[in-house]
C-alpha positions as CSV (number, residue, x, y, z in Angstrom):
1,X,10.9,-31.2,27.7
2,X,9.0,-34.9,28.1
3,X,5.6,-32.8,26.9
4,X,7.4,-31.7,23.5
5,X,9.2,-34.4,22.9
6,X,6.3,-36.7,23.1
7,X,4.4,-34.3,20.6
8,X,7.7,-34.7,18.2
9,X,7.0,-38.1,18.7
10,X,3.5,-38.2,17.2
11,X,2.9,-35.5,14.7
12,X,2.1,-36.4,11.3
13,X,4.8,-36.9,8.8
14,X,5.6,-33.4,7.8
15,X,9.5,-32.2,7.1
16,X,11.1,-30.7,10.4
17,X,10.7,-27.1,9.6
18,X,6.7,-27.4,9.4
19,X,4.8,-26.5,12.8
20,X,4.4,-29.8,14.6
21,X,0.5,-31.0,14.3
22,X,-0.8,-33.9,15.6
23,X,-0.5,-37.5,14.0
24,X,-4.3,-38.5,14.3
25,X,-5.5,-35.5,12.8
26,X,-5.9,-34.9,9.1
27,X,-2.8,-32.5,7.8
28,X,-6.1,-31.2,5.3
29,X,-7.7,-29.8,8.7
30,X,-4.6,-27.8,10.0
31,X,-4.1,-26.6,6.3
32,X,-8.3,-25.3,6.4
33,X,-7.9,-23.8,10.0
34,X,-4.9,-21.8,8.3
35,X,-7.4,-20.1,5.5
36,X,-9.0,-17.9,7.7
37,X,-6.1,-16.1,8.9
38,X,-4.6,-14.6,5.3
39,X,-2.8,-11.8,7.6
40,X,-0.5,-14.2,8.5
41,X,2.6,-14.0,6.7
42,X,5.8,-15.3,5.5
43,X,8.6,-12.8,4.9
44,X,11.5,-14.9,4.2
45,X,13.0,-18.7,4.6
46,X,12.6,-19.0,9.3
47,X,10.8,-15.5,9.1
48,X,7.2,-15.6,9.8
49,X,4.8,-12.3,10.9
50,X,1.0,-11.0,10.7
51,X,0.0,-7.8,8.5
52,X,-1.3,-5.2,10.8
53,X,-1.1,-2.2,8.0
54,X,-1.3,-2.5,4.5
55,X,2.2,-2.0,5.0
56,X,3.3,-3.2,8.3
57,X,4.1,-6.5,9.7
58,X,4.7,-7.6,13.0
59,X,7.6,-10.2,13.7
60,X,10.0,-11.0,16.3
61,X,13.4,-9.3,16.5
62,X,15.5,-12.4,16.0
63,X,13.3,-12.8,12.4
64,X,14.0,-9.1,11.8
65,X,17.9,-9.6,12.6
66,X,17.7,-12.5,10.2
67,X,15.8,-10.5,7.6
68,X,19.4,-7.7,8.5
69,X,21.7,-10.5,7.9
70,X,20.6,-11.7,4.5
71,X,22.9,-10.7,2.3
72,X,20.1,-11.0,-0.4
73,X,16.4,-10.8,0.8
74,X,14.6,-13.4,-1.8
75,X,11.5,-12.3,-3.5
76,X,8.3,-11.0,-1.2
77,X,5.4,-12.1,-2.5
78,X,2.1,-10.3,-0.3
79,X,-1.2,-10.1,-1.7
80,X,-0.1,-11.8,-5.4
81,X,2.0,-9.0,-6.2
82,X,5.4,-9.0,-5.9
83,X,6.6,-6.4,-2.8
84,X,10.3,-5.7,-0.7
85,X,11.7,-4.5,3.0
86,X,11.8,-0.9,2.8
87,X,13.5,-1.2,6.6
88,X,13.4,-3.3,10.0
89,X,12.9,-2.1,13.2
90,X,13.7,-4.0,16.0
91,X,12.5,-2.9,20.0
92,X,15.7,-1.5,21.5
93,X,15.6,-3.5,24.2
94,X,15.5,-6.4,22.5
95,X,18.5,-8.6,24.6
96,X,19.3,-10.8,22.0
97,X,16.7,-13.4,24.2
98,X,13.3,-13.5,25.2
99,X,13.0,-10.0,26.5
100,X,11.5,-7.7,24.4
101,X,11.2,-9.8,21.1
102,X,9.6,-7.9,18.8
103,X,9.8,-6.1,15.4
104,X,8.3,-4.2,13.1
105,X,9.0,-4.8,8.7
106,X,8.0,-1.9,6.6
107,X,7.3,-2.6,3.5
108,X,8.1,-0.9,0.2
109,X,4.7,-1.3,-1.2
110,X,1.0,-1.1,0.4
111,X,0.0,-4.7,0.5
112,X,-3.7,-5.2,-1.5
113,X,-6.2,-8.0,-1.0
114,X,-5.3,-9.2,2.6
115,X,-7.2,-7.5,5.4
116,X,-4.7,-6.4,8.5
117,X,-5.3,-7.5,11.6
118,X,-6.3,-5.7,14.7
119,X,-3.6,-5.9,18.0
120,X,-4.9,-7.2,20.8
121,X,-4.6,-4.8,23.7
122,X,-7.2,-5.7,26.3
123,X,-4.4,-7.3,29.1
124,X,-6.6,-10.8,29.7
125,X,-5.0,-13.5,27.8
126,X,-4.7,-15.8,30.4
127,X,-6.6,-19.1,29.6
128,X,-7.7,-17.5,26.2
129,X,-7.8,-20.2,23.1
130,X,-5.0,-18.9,20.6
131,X,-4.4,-20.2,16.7
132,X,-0.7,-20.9,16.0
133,X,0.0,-19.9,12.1
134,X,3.0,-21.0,10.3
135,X,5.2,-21.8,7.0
136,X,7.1,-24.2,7.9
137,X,7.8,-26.1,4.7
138,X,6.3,-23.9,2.3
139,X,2.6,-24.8,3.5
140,X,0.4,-22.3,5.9
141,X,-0.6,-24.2,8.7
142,X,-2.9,-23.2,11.4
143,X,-2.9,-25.4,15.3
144,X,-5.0,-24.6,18.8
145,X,-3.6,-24.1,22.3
146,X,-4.4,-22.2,25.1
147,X,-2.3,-19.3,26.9
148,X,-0.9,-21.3,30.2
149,X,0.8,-18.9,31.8
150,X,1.2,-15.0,31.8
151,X,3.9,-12.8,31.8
152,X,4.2,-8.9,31.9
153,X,6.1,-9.5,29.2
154,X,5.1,-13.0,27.6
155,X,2.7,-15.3,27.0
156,X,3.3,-19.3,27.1
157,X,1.5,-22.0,25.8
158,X,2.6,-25.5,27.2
159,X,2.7,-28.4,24.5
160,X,0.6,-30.8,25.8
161,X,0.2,-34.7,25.9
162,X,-2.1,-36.0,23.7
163,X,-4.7,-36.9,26.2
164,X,-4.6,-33.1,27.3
165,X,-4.4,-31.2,23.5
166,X,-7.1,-29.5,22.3
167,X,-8.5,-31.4,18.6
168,X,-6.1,-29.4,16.7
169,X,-3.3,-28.5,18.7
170,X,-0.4,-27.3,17.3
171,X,3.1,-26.0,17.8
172,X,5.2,-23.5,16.1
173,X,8.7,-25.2,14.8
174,X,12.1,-23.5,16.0
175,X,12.4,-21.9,12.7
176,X,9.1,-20.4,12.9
177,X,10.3,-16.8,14.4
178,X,7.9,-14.5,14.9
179,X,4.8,-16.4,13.5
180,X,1.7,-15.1,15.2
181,X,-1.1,-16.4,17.8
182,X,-4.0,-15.3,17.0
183,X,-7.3,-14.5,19.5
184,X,-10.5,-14.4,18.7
185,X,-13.2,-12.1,20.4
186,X,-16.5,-11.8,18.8
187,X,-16.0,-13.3,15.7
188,X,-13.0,-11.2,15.1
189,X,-9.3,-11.8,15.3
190,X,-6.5,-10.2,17.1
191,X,-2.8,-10.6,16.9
192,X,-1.7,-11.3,20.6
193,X,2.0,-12.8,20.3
194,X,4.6,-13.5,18.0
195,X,6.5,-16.9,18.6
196,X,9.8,-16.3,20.1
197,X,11.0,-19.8,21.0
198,X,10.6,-22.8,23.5
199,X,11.4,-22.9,26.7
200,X,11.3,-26.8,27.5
201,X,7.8,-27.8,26.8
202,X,6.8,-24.2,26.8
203,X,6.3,-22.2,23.7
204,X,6.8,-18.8,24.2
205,X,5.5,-15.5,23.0
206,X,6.2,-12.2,23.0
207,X,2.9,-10.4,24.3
208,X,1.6,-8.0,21.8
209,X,-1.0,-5.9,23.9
210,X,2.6,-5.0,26.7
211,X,4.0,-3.6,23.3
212,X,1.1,-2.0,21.1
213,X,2.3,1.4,22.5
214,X,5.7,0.9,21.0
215,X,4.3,-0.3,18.0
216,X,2.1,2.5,17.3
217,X,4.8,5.3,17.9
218,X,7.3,3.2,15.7
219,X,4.6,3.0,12.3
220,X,4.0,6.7,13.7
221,X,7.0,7.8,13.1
222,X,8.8,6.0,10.2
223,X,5.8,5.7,8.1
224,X,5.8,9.1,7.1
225,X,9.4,9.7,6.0
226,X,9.3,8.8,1.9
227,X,10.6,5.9,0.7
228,X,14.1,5.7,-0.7
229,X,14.6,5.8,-3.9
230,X,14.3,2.5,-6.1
């Protein structure tokens, strides 16, 4: 807990629901770093996910029950065209904690003018660099940090003390759920967790390449029923 709340205690200015950034860094540079990662979404107010079809986006399953809750999803906006939920489908053994959180949104329309991102799959994220992408406060944002610790299931990146963070290290806010952490591997980025909450001064993802077989079967097999009507 000391290692987060000593980040709280020096990022820059920015309203609580923005992902925490450092406060000697330039907000201008964690606003560029998020530019090349347009796959990265937000679905809703606290909902974040990555594009991984033209219409399929990977969250958490706590984002997807909040996307269920909403009594009125506001306005998707993908791509500059206006777009909606078609459905949400959250892994059944999701346990309302960290264990299996993940989700899939399918979207009414294909998105256009964003390029989906690849999953990552090969099973060595430990040590990897990772970007952090979030909305928080109605601004993309992209921070660095490294993958600390693996899990079969998880992969957990420890918010570091200043003399220890990378240039640009960043952490996802609490009401980030689901936004994505991104590798890189020859110039070409994969979607390797969606953020699904701290843990101390742990962040903690769900690992995408422990679930790409569920994912697959899931756009598999919903994809091709036809749309309800409008």
């Amino acid at each position: 807990m000391r290692s987060i709340l000593a980040l709280a205690a020096l990022v820059t200015a920015l309203p609580a629901a923005a992902l925490l950034t450092r406060a000697d860094r330039d907000d201008a540079e964690y606003l560029e770093l998020a530019t090349r990662y347009p796959a990265a979404v937000s679905i809703a107010p606290d909902v974040e996910g990555a594009l991984i079809t033209p219409r399929w986006v990977l969250t958490s399953a706590r984002g997807a029950m909040l996307l269920q809750a909403a009594r009125a999803r506001p306005p998707l906006e993908l791509g500059g065209k206006p777009n909606s939920i078609e459905a949400t489908f959250i892994h059944p053994e999701w346990d309302q904690g960290r264990r299996a959180d993940i989700a899939l949104v399918f979207l009414r329309e294909p998105v256009t003018g964003i390029a989906p991102l690849a999953l990552m799959r090969e099973r060595d994220e430990n040590e990897e660099i990772v970007f952090v992408v979030g909305h928080g406060a109605g601004r993309k944002r992209a921070g660095i940090n490294t993958v600390d610790r693996v899990a079969d299931r998880t992969l957990e990146l420890k918010v570091k003390p200043l003399a220890e963070a990378s240039d640009l290290q960043g952490a996802a806010a609490a009401s980030e759920n689901g936004a994505p952490a991104f590798v890189e591997r020859s110039g070409k980025a994969l979607l390797a967790g969606v953020f699904s909450g701290n843990e101390g001064d742990w962040q903690v993802f769900t690992r995408v390449s422990t679930y790409a077989e569920w994912i697959e079967q899931t756009m598999l097999r919903e994809g091709v029923k036809p749309p309800k009507p409008r």
